[in-house]
C-alpha positions, 0 to 999 in steps of 0.5 A: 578766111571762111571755112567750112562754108557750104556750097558751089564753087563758082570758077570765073576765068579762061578756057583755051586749048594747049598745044603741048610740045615735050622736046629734050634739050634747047630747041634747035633754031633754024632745024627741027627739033624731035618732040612729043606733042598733043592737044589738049584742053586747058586754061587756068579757070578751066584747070582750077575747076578740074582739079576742085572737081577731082579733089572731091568738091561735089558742086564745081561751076564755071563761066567762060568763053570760047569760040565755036571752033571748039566750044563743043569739045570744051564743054564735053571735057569739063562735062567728064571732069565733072564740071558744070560748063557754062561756056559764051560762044564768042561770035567772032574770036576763036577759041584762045591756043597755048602752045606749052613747050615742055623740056623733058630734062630734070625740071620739065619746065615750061615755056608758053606761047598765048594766043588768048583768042576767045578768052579774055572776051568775057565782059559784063554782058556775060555776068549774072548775080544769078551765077551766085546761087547756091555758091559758097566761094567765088574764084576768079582767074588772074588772066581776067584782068588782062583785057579791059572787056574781063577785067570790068566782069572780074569787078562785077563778080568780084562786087556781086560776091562781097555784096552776098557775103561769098568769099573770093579767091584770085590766082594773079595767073602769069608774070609775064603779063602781071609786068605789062598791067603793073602792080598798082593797078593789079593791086587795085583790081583785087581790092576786096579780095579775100584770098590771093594765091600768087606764084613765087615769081608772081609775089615778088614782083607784086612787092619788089622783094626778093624773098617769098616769105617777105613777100607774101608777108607784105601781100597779106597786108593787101589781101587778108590771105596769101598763100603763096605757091613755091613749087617744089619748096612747097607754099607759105600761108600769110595773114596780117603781114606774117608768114603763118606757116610753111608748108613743105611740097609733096614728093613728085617726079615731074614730067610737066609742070603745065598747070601745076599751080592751077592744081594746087588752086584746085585743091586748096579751094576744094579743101576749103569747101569741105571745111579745112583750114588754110594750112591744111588747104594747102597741104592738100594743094600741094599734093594736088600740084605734086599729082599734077607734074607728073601727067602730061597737060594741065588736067587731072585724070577724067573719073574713072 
């Protein structure tokens, strides 16, 4: 891992709109069931950026696609975030929808429903390696690789990247559809990778293995570093096939877990490019992800 590497942080992935439902108890089929809901911004790459932005990275870029339903609000959201937007206007699709239902009880779980719309309709004709200018780190959103049309765009900038000598990260974003892809070709698709930060649940079933620490263990002989996201446990730092350290999570009081990982990715990321380790990034990640569960959305507080 390369640290203390000035430069932008250029933030490839998905920029969608989270309709967020907080509800208390088991939703009641059939009936109504009472619930606080908003909308709001979201998306993973989108959140990743903004939360980079707030931990203090001066220089935050990100590509994405939108539709033109909303591609205005977007763009002025990430604007006050302090985000540099540049955001495809998809002719056809709309903007891709979350609905983000959020129990209220003790661990503020969530539940989404993804319409990826407009989303996951990057593709190559949206890259330029004139994106890297000035660019000292490259991450890129699991969800990219969800779709044929972004995953070939996540090669691109993947290659592009090595090809400067800038480092890439990858959150592999959603179990549910890291199933349906399956491992060897997730595998395959990060090839080249520098950092990997999976959840719990993500890097295990990249492996097979029941434990984190095994499988993140197993994961850094794929991928030079792992760095695994266990929520309230905290985060593993993995690197040649041993667990580095552990790092314990800070103390929080969960209101909603919504974007909690992109949070950690935001801060880690931000920490590096400030010149941290990765044991300190992720401190600092875990403090990000403990900020994060205790507002309502994905999206940390705009400045000021």
């Amino acid at each position: 891992m390369t640290e203390g590497r000035h430069g932008a942080l250029l933030v490839v992935g998905d920029v969608v709109t989270d309709v967020v439902a907080r509800h208390r108890g088991p939703l009641a089929p059939g009936t109504d069931t009472a619930a606080a809901i908003r909308t709001v911004p979201g998306g993973a790459g989108a959140n990743v950026a903004c939360w980079a932005a707030h931990a203090g990275c001066a220089d935050v870029r990100l590509l994405g696609r939108v539709g033109a339903d909303a591609a205005a609000w977007h763009e002025r959201e990430l604007v006050a975030a302090g985000v540099r937007p540049r955001l495809v206007v998809d002719p056809e699709a709309a903007t891709g929808t979350v609905i983000c239902l959020v129990d209220t009880g003790a661990s503020a779980e969530r539940t989404f429903l993804t319409d990826s719309g407009a989303s996951l309709r990057l593709e190559p004709a949206d890259w330029s390696d004139a994106l890297l200018d000035g660019v000292g780190r490259l991450h890129l959103s699991g969800y990219l690789l969800f779709s044929e049309p972004s995953r070939a765009l996540a090669a691109l900038a993947l290659g592009a990247a090595r090809a400067r000598g800038v480092p890439v990260s990858l959150d592999p974003a959603s179990a549910g559809f890291l199933g349906e892809l399956g491992v060897d070709r997730f595998l395959a698709s990060v090839e080249g990778l520098d950092v990997l930060l999976p959840s719990r649940d993500e890097a295990c079933l990249l492996t097979g293995l029941p434990d984190p620490a095994d499988a993140a263990a197993k994961l850094s002989r794929h991928v030079p570093w792992v760095v695994a996201k266990l929520g309230a446990d905290g985060a593993l730092v993995a690197r040649g096939g041993s667990v580095l350290a552990r790092v314990p999570a800070a103390p929080a009081s969960p209101r909603d877990t919504t974007g909690a990982g992109d949070a950690f990715t935001g801060g880690f990321l931000a920490a590096l490019v400030a010149g941290a380790g990765p044991e300190d990034a992720a401190a600092e990640g875990c403090r990000a992800g403990a900020r994060a569960v205790e507002r309502v959305g994905g999206r940390p507080p705009l400045p000021g």
